[in-house]
SERO-4910 file (N, C-alpha, C, O; in steps of 0.05 Angstrom, whole numbers):
BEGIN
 pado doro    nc1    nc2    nc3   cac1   cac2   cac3    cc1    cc2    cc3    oc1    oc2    oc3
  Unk    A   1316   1952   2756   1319   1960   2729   1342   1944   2715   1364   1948   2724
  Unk    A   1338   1928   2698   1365   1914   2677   1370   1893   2690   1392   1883   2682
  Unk    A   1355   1876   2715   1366   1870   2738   1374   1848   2723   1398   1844   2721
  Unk    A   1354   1828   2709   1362   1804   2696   1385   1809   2680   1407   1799   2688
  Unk    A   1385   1823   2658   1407   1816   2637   1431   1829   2660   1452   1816   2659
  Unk    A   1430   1852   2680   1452   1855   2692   1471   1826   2700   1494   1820   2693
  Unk    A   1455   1811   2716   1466   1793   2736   1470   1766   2714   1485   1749   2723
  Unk    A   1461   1762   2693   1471   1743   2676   1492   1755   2658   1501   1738   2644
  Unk    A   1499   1773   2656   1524   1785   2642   1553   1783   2661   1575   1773   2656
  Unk    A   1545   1795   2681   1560   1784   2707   1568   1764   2708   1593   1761   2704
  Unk    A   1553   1742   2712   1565   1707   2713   1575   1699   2696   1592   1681   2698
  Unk    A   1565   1712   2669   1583   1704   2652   1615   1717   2652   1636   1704   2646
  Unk    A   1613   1742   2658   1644   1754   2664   1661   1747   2680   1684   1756   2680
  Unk    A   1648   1727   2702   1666   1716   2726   1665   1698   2729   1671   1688   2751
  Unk    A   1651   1677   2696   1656   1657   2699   1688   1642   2676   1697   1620   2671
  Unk    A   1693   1666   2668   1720   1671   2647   1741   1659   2667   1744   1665   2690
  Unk    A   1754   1640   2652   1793   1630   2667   1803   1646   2661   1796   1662   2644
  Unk    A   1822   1647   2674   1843   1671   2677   1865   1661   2661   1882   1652   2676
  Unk    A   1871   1658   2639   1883   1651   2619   1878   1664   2592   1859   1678   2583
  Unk    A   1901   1653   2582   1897   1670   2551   1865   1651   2538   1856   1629   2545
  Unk    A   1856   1670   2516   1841   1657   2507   1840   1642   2489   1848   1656   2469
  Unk    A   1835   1612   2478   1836   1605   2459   1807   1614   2448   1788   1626   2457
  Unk    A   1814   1596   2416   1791   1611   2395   1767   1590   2412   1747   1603   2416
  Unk    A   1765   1565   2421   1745   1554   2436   1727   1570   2456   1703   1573   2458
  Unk    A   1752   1580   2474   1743   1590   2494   1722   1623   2488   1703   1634   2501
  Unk    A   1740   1629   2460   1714   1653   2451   1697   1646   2432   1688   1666   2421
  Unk    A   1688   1621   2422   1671   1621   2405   1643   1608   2438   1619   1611   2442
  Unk    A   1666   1595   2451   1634   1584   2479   1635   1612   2481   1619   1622   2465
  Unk    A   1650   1633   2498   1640   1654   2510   1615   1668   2489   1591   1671   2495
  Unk    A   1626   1674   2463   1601   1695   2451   1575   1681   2447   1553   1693   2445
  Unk    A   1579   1656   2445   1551   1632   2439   1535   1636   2461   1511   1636   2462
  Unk    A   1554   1639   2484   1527   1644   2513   1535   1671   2517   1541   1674   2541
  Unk    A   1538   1693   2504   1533   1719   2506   1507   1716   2484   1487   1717   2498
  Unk    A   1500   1714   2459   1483   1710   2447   1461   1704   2455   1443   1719   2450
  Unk    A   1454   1678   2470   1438   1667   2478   1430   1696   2503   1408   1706   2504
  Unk    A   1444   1701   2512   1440   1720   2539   1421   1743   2532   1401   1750   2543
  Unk    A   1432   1750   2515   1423   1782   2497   1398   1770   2486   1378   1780   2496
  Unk    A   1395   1756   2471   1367   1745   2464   1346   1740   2476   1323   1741   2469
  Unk    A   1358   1731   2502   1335   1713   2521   1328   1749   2535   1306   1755   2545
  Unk    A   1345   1763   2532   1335   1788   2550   1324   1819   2528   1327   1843   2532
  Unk    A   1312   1805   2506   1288   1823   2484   1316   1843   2460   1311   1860   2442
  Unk    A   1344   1833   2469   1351   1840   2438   1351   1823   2416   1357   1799   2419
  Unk    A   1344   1835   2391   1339   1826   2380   1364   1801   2364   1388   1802   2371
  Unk    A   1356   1786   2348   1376   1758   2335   1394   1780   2323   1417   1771   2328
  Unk    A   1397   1805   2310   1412   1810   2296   1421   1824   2307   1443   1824   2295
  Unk    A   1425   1846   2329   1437   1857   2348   1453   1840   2361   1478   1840   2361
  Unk    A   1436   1824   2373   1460   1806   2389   1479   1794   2367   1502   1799   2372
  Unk    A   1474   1780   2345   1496   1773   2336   1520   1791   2327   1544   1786   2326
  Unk    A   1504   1816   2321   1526   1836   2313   1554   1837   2340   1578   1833   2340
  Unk    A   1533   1843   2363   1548   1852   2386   1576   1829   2401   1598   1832   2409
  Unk    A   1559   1808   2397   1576   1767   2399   1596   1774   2378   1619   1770   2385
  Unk    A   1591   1786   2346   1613   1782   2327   1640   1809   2335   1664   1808   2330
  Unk    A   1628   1828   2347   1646   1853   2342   1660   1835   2374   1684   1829   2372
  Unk    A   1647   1829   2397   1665   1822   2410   1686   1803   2416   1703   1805   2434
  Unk    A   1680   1777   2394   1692   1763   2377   1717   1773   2378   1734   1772   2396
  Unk    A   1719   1786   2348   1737   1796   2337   1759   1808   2363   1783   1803   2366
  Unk    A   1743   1823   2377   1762   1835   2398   1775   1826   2419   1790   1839   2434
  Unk    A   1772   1806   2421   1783   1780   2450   1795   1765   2437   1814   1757   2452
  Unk    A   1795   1752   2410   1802   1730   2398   1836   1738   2405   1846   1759   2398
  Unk    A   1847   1722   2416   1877   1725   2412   1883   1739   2434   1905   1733   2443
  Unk    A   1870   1757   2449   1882   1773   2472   1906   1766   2485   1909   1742   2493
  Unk    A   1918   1779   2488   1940   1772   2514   1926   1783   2541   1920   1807   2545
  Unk    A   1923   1757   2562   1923   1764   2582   1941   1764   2603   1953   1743   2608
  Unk    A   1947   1795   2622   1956   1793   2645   1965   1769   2650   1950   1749   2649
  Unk    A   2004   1770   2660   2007   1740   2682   1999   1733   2703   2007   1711   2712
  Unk    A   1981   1749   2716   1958   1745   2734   1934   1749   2740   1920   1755   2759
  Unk    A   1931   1742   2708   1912   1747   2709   1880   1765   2695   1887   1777   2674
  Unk    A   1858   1767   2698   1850   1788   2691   1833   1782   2664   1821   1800   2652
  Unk    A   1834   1758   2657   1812   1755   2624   1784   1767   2627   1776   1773   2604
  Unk    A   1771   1771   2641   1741   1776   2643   1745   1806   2654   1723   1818   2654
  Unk    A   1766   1820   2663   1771   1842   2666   1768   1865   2641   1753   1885   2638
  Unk    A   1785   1854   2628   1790   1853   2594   1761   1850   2575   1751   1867   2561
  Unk    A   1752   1825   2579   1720   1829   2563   1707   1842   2574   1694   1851   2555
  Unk    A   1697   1855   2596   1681   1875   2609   1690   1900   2590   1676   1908   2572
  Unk    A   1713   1909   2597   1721   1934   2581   1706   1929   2550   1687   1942   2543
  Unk    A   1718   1911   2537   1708   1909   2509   1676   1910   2498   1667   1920   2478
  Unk    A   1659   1894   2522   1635   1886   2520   1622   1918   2524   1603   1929   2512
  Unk    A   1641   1929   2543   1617   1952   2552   1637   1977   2533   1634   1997   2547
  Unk    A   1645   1981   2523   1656   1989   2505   1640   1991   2476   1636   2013   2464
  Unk    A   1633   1970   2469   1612   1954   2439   1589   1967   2444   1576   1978   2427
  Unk    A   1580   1965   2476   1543   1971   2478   1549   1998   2478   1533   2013   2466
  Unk    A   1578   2012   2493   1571   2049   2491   1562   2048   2469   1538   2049   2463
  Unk    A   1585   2047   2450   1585   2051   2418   1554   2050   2402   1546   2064   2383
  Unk    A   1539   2023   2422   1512   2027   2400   1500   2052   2413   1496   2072   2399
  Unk    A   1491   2053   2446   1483   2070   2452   1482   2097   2458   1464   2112   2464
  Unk    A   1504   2099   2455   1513   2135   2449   1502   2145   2421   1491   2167   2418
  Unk    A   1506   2128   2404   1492   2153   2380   1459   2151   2378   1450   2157   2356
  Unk    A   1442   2143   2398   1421   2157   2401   1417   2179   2428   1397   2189   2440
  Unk    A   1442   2181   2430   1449   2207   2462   1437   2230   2439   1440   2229   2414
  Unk    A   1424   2249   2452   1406   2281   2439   1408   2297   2461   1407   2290   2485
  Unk    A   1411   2325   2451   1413   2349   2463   1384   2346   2474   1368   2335   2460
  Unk    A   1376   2356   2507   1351   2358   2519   1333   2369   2492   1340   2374   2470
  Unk    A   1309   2368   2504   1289   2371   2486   1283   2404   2483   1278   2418   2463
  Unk    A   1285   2411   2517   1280   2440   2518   1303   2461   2498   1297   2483   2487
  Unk    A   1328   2448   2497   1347   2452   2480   1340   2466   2451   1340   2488   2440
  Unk    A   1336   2445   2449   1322   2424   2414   1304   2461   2406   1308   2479   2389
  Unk    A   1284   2456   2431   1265   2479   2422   1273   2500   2421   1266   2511   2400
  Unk    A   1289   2515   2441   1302   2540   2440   1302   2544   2415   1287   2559   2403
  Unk    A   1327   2522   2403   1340   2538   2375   1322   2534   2355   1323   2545   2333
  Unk    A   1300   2515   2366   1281   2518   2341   1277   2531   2314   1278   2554   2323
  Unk    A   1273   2535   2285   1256   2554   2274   1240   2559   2268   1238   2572   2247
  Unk    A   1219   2552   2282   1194   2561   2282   1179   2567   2311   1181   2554   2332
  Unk    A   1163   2594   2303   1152   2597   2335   1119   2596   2335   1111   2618   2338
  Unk    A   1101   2579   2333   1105   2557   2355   1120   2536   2344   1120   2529   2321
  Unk    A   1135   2524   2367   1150   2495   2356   1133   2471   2366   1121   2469   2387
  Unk    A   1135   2456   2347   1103   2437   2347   1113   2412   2352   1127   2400   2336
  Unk    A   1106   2401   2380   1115   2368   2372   1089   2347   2380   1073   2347   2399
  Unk    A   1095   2326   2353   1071   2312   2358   1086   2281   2368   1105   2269   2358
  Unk    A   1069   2275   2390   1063   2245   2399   1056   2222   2379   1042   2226   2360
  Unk    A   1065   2200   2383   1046   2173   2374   1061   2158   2394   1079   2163   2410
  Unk    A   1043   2131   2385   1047   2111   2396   1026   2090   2400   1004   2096   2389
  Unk    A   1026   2070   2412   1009   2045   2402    989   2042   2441   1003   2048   2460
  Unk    A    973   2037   2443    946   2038   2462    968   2025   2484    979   2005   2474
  Unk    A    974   2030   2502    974   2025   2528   1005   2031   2535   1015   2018   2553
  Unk    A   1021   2050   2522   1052   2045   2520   1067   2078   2545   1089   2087   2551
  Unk    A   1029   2090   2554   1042   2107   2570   1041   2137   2558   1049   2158   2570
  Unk    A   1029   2135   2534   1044   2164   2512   1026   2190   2521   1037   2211   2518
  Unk    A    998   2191   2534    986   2213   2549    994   2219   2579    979   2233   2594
  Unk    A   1015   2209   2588   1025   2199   2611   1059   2219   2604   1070   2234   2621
  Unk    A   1070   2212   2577   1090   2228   2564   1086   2254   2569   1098   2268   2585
  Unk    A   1069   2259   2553   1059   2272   2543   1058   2303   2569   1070   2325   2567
  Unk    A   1042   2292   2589   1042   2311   2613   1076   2308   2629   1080   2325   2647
  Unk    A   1099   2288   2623   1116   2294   2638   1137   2316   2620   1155   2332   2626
  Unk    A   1125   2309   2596   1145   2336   2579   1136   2365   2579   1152   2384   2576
  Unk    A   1106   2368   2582   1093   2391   2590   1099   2405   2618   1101   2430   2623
  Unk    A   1102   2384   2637   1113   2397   2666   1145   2399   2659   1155   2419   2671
  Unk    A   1166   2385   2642   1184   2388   2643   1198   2426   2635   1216   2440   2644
  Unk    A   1177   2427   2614   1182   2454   2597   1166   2473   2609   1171   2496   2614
  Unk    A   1149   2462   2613   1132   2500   2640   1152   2496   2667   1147   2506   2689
  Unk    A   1169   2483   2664   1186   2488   2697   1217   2504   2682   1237   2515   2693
  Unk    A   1210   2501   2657   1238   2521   2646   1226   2549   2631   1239   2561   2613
  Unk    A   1196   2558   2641   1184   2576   2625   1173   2584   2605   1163   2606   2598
  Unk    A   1179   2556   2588   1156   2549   2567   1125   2561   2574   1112   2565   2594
  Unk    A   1121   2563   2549   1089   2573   2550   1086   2553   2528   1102   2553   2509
  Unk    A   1067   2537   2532   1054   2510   2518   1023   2508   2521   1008   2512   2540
  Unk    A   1016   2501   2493    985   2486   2499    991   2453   2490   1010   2440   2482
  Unk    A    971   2449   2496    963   2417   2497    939   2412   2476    916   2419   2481
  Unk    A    945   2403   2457    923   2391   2432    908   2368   2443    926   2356   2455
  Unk    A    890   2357   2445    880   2327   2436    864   2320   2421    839   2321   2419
  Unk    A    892   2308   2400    880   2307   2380    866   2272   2380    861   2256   2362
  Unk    A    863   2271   2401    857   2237   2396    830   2240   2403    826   2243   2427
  Unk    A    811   2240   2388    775   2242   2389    761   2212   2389    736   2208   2390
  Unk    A    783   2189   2388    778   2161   2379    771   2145   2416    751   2130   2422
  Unk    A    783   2150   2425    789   2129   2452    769   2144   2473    770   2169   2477
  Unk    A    755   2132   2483    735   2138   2506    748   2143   2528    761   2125   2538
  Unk    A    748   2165   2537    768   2172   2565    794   2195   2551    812   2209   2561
  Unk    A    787   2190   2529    825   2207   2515    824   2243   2524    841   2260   2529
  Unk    A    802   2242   2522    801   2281   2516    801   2280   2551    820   2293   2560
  Unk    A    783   2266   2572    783   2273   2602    812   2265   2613    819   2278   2632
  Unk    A    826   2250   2606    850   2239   2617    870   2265   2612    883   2274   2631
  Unk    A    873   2279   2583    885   2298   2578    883   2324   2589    901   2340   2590
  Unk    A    859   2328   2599    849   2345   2617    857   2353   2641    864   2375   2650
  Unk    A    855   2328   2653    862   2327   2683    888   2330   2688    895   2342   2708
  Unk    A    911   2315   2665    940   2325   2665    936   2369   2663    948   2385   2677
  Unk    A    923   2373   2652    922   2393   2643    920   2407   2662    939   2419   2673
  Unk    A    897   2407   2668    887   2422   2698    913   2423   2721    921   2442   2734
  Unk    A    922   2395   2722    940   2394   2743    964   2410   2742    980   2416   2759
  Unk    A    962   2416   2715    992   2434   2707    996   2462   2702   1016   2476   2700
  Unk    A    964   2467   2698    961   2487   2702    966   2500   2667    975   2522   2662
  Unk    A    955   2480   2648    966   2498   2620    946   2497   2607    928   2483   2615
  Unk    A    943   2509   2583    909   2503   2563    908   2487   2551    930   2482   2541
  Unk    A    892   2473   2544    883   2451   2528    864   2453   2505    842   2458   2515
  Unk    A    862   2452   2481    848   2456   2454    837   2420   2449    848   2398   2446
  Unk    A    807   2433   2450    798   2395   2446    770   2405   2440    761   2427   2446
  Unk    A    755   2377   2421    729   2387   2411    717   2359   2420    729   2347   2438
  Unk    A    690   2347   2405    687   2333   2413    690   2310   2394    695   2310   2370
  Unk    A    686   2283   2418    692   2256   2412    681   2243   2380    657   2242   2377
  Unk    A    699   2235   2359    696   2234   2332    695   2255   2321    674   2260   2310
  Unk    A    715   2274   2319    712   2304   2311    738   2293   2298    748   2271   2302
  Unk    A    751   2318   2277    771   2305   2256    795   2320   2275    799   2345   2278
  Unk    A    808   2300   2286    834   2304   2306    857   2323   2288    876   2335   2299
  Unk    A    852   2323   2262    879   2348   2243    852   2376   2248    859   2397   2237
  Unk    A    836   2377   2256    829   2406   2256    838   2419   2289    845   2442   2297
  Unk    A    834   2388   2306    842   2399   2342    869   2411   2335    872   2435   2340
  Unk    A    887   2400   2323    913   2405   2322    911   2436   2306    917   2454   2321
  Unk    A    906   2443   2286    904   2466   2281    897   2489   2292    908   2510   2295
  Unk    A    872   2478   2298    869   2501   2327    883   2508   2348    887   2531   2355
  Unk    A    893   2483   2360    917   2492   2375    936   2511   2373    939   2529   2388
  Unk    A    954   2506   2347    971   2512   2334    966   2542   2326    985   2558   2327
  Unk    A    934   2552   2316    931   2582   2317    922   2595   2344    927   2619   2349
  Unk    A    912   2582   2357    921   2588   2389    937   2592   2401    935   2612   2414
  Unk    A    967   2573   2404    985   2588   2405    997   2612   2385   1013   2627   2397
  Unk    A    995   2617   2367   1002   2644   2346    996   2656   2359   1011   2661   2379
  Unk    A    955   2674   2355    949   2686   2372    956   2689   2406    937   2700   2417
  Unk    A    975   2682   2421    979   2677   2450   1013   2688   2447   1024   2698   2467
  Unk    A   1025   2686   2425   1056   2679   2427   1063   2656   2444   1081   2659   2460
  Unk    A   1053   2634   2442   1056   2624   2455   1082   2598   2442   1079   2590   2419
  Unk    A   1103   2587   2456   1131   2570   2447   1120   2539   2444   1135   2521   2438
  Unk    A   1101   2538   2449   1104   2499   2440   1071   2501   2442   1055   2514   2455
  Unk    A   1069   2479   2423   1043   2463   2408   1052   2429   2422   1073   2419   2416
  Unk    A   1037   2418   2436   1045   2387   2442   1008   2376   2429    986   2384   2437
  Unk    A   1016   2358   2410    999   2347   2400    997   2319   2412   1018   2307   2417
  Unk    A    969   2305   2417    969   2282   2426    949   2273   2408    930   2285   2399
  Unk    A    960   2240   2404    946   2232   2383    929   2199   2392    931   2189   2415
  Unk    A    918   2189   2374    902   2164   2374    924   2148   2379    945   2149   2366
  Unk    A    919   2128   2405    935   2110   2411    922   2080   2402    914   2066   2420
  Unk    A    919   2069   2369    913   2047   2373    941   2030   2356    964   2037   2355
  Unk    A    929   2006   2345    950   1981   2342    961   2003   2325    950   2024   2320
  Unk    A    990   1994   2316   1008   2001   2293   1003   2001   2266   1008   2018   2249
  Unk    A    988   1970   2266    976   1956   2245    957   1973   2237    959   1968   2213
  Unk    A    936   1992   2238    922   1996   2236    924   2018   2210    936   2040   2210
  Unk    A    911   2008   2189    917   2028   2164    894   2055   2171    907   2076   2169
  Unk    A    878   2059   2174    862   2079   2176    872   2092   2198    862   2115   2193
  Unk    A    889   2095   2227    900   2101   2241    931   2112   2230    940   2131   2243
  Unk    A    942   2107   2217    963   2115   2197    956   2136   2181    970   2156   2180
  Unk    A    933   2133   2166    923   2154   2153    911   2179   2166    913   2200   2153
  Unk    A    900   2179   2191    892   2196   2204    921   2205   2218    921   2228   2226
  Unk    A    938   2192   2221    965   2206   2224    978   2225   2206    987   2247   2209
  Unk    A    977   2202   2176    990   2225   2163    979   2251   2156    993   2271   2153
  Unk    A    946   2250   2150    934   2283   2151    941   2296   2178    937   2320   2173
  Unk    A    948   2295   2202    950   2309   2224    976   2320   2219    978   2343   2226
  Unk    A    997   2310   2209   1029   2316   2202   1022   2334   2176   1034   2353   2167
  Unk    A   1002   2323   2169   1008   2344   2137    995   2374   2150   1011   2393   2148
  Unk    A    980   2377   2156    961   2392   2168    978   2417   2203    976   2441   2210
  Unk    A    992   2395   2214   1007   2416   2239   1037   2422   2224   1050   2442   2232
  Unk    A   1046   2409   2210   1079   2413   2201   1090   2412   2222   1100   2431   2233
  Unk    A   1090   2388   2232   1108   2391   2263   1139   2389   2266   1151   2371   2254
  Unk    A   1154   2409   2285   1183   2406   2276   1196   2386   2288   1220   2384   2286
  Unk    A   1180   2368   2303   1187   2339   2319   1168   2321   2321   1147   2326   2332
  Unk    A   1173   2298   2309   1155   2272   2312   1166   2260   2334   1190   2260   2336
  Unk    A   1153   2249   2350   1164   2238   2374   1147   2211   2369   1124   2212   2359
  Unk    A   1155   2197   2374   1144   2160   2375   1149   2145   2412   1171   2134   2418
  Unk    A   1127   2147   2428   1131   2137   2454   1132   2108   2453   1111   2099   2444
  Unk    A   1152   2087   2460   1155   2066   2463   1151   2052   2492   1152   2066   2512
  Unk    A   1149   2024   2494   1145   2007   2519   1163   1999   2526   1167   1977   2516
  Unk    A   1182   2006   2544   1206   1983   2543   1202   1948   2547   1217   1930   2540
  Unk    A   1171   1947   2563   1176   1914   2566   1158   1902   2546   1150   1879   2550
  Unk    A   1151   1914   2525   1145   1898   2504   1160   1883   2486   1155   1867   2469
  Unk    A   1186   1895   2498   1204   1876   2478   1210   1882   2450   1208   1906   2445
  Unk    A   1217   1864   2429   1223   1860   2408   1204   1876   2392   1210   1886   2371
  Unk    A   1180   1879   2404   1162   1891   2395   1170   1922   2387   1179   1938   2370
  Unk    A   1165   1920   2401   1178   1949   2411   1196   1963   2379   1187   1980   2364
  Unk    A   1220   1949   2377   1226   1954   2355   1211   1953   2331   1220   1968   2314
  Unk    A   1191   1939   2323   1169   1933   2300   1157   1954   2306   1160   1968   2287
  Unk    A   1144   1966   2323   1133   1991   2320   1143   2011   2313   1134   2022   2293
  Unk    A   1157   2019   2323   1185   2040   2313   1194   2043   2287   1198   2065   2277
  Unk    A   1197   2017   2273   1198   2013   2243   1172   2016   2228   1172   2026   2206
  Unk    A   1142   2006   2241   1124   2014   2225   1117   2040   2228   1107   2052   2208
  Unk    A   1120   2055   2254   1120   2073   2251   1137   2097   2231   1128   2115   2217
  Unk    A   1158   2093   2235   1177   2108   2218   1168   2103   2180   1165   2120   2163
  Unk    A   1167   2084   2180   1162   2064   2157   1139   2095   2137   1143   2107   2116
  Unk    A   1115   2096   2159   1087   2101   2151   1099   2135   2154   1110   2147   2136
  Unk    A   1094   2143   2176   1092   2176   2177   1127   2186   2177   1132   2207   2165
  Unk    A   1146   2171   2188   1170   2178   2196   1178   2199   2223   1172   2223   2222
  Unk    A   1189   2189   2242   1198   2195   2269   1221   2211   2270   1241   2209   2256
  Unk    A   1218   2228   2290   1249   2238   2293   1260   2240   2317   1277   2257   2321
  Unk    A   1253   2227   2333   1253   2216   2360   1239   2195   2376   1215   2191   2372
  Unk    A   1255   2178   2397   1239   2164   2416   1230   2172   2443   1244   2185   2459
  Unk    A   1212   2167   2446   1220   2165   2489   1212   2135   2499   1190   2127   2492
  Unk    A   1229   2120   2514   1225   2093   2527   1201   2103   2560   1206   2119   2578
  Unk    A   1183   2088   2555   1172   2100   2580   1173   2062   2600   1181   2041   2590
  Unk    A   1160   2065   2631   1161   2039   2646   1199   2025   2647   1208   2006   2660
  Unk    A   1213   2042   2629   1239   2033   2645   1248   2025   2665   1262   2005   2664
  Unk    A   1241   2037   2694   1241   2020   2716   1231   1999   2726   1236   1991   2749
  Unk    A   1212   1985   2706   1204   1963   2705   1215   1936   2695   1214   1913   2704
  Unk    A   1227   1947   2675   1238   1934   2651   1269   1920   2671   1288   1933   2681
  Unk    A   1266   1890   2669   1284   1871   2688   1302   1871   2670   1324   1867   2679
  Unk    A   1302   1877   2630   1315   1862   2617   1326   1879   2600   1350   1873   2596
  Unk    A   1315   1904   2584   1338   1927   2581   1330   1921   2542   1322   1938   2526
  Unk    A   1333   1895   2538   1340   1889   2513   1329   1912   2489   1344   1922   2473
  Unk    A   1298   1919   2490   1289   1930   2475   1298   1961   2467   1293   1972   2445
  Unk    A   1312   1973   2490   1323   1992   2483   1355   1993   2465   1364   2012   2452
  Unk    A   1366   1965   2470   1389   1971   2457   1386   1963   2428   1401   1970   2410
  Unk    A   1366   1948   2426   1358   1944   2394   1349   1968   2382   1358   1978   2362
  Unk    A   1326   1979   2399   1317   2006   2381   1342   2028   2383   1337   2048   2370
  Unk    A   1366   2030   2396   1386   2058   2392   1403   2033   2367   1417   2047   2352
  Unk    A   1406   2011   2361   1418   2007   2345   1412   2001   2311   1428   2000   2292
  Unk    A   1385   1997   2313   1379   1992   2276   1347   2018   2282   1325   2009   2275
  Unk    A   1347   2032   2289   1338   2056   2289   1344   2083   2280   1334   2100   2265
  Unk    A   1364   2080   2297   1376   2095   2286   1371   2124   2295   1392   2136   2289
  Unk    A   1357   2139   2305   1345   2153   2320   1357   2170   2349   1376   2160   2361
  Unk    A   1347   2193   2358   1358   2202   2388   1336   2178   2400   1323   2162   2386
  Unk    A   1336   2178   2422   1320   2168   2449   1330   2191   2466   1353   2198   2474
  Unk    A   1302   2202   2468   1308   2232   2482   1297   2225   2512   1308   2240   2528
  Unk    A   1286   2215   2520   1285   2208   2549   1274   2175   2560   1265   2156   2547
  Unk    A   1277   2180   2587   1266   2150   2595   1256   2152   2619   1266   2157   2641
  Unk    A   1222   2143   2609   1209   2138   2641   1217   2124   2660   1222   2100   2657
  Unk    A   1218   2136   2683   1224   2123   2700   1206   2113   2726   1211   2101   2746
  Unk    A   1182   2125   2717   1166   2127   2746   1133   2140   2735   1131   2145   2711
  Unk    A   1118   2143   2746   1087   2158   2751   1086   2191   2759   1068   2207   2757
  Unk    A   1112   2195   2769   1101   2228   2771   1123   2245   2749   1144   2240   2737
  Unk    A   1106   2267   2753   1110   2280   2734   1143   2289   2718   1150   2296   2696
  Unk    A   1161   2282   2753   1190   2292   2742   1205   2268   2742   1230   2269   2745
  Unk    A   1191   2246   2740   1204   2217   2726   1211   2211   2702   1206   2191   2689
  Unk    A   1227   2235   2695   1234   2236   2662   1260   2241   2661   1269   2263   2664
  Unk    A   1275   2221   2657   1304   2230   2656   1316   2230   2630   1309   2211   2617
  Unk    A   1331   2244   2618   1356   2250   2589   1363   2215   2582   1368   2197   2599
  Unk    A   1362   2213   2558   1372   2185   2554   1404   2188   2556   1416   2208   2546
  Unk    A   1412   2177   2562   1454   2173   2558   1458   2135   2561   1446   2116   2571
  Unk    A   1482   2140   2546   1492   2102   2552   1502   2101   2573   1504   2079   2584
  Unk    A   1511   2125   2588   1527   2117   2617   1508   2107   2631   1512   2086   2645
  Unk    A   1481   2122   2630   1475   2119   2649   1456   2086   2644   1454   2071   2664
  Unk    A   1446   2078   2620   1439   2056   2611   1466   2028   2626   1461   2014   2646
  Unk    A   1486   2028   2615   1512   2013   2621   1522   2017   2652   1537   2000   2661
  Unk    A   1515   2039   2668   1507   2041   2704   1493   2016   2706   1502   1997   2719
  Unk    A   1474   2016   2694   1458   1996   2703   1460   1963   2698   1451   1944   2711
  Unk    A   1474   1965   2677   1479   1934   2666   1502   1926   2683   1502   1901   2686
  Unk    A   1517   1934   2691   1539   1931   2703   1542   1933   2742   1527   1946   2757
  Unk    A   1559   1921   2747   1549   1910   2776   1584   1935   2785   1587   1942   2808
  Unk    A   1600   1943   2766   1617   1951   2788   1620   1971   2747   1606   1967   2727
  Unk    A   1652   1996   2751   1665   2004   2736   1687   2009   2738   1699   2017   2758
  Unk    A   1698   2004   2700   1727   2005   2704   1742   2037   2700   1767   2040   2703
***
C-alpha cells in the first residue's frame, strides 16, 4: 500500500546534506518533491500547493550542529499532508446515523462502473447489522445486467431484505419502496444502490437526480477508485458538480502503490472520506484518518 510514493519520499529525505539550507538547495528539494507527488496521481495543483507551503517552511532553517536537515523536512512534510488530510477525518458512519433526524436514515451510493460501489455497499451493511442496525437494501440500479443478482447474493449472505423490481423498471420508485418498507418495519437505515455507469453520462445524472429528489436521502455517499488516479478526482467533482455529495469512500486501497488520488480528493474536495477499502471481505472497511494514511507513507516516526 503507498509502497511507491512511500520509498521515493524516503530517498528523497535521506538524500538531504546535513547542512543549513540554502534557497538552492530548497528550490532543487521541492522541484523533485513536485515531480514525486505528480508522478504518484496528485494532482499539478496539490503538489504545487504542498512543494510551496513546504518551501516557505525550510527556506532558511537552522539546522542542528550535527546535524539533522531531512530530520527537520520529514516533520514539516508530514506535518503539510496531516493538515490536508485530517479535515476529511468524519465521525464513523454508524455514529453519523445514531444522531440522525430522521428514522429511516437513508443513504444513497454512486459511483462510476467498475469502482467496487455494490461491493461498498455490502461492507457497510455488514458493518451496521454487526452494531444492530436493522437495514434494507434498495436496488435501485435496473440498468446493468447482473446488478439486481449481485445485490442479492450480498444480501442473502447477510442475512438482510432487499426491495428490487424488475430490470428497466424506474430505479426512484425501487428506492421508495424501500424507504416505505422500512417505515412500515421500524426499520433504521434505507441503503440505496444505484446505476454504476460513466460520470459523463447526462441521462445517468438525471436518473440520479429524480432518485435524490424522490428518497430525500440524509447522506450522499460517492464510492471512488483509488488507482484511477487523477481521475478519481474528476469524478468527485462531476459528481458533486451534478447531484452533490456528502461523503466519500476510497475502495482497492491496498492496491493502490501510489496513494496520490486520495490526497487530492481530501484536499480540493473538500469532503469527509469516511472509509477505505482495504480488501474483498466483508470487514475490510476501515475509518479513514491521516495517521493512519501518513503510517503508511512513511518508513519510520517522529
Amino acid at each position: 500500500m503507498f509502497g511507491q510514493l512511500k520509498n521515493q519520499l524516503n530517498k528523497l529525505l535521506k538524500g538531504v546534506k546535513e547542512r543549513e539550507l540554502t534557497e538552492k538547495d530548497v528550490e532543487e528539494l521541492v522541484d523533485e518533491l513536485k515531480i514525486i507527488l505528480i508522478s504518484n496521481d496528485v494532482s499539478f495543483e496539490v503538489a504545487e500547493y504542498i512543494s510551496d507551503m513546504l518551501s516557505q517552511r525550510i527556506l532558511g532553517m537552522k539546522v542542528p550542529r550535527f546535524g539533522g536537515a531531512n530530520n527537520l523536512i520529514y516533520k514539516e512534510l508530514k506535518s503539510i499532508l496531516h493538515e490536508i488530510l485530517s479535515r476529511s477525518e468524519s465521525t464513523d458512519l454508524y455514529s453519523i446515523i445514531k444522531k440522525g433526524p430522521k428514522h429511516p436514515y437513508i443513504l444513497v451510493f454512486f459511483g462510476v462502473n467498475g469502482v467496487g460501489k455494490t461491493t461498498t455497499i455490502a461492507k457497510i451493511a455488514y458493518h451496521l447489522k454487526s452494531q444492530g442496525v436493522k437495514l434494507v437494501l434498495a436496488c435501485s440500479d435496473t440498468f446493468r445486467a447482473g446488478a439486481i443478482e449481485q445485490l442479492k447474493y450480498h444480501a442473502d449472505r447477510l442475512g438482510v431484505p432487499m426491495i428490487q423490481q424488475k430490470y428497466g423498471a424506474d430505479p426512484a420508485a425501487v428506492a421508495y419502496d424501500a424507504i416505505e418498507h422500512a417505515k412500515a418495519r421500524d426499520m433504521d437505515v434505507v441503503i440505496i444502490d444505484t446505476a454504476g455507469r460513466q460520470h459523463s453520462n447526462i441521462n445517468l445524472m438525471d436518473e440520479l437526480r429524480k432518485i435524490v429528489r424522490v428518497s430525500e436521502p440524509d447522506n450522499k455517499i460517492l464510492v471512488l477508485d483509488s488507482l484511477t488516479g487523477n481521475d478519481a478526482y474528476s469524478q468527485a467533482l462531476y459528481f458533486n458538480e451534478g447531484i452533490g455529495i456528502d461523503g466519500v469512500i476510497f475502495t482497492k486501497v491496498d492496491a493502490d502503490s501510489k496513494g496520490g488520488a486520495i490526497i487530492t480528493v481530501a484536499k480540493l474536495l473538500e469532503k469527509p472520506i469516511y472509509y477505505l477499502g482495504i480488501g474483498q471481505s466483508y470487514s475490510d472497511l476501515i475509518p479513514f484518518s491521516a495517521s493512519y494514511i501518513l503510517d503508511k507513507l512513511f518508513e519510520f516516526r517522529i
